[in-house]
N, C-alpha and C positions, 0 to 999 in steps of 0.2 A: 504494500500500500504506500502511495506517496502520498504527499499534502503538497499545495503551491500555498504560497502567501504572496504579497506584493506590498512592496515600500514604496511610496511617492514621496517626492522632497519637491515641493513646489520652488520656483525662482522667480524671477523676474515675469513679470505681467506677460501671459501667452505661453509662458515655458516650464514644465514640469520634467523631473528625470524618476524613470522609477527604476528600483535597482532589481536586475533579475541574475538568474543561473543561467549560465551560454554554454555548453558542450561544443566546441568546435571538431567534424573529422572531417577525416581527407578520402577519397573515392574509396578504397576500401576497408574506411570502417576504425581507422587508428585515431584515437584523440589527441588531436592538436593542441587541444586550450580546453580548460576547465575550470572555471574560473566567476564570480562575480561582476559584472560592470552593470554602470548605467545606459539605459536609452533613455535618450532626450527628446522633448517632442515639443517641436513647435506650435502652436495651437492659435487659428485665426478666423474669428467671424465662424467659432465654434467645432472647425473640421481641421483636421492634422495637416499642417504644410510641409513640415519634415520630420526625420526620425534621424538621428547620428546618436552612436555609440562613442560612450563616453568614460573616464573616470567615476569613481562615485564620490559625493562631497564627504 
């Protein structure tokens, strides 16, 4: 059984990061990265304008 949770760190007006779990593999299956970061998300006139992967604060 897994759980997810999700952390939001709001920022500056429009801009939220929330910190997730990323498994990174490569074509057959070896994990690259496994690690915590944030995605960042631009947010404008209520719909998502970008998404960049980020540090977490």
């Amino acid at each position: 059984m897994w759980s997810r949770r999700s952390i939001f760190h709001p920022e500056d007006a429009g801009r939220i990061v929330v910190e997730v779990h990323q498994v990174v593999r490569d074509l057959a299956g070896t994990i690259l990265a496994n690690e915590h970061v944030g995605h960042r998300f631009t947010i404008e006139h209520g719909l998502i304008q970008s998404m960049e992967i980020c540090s977490l604060p």
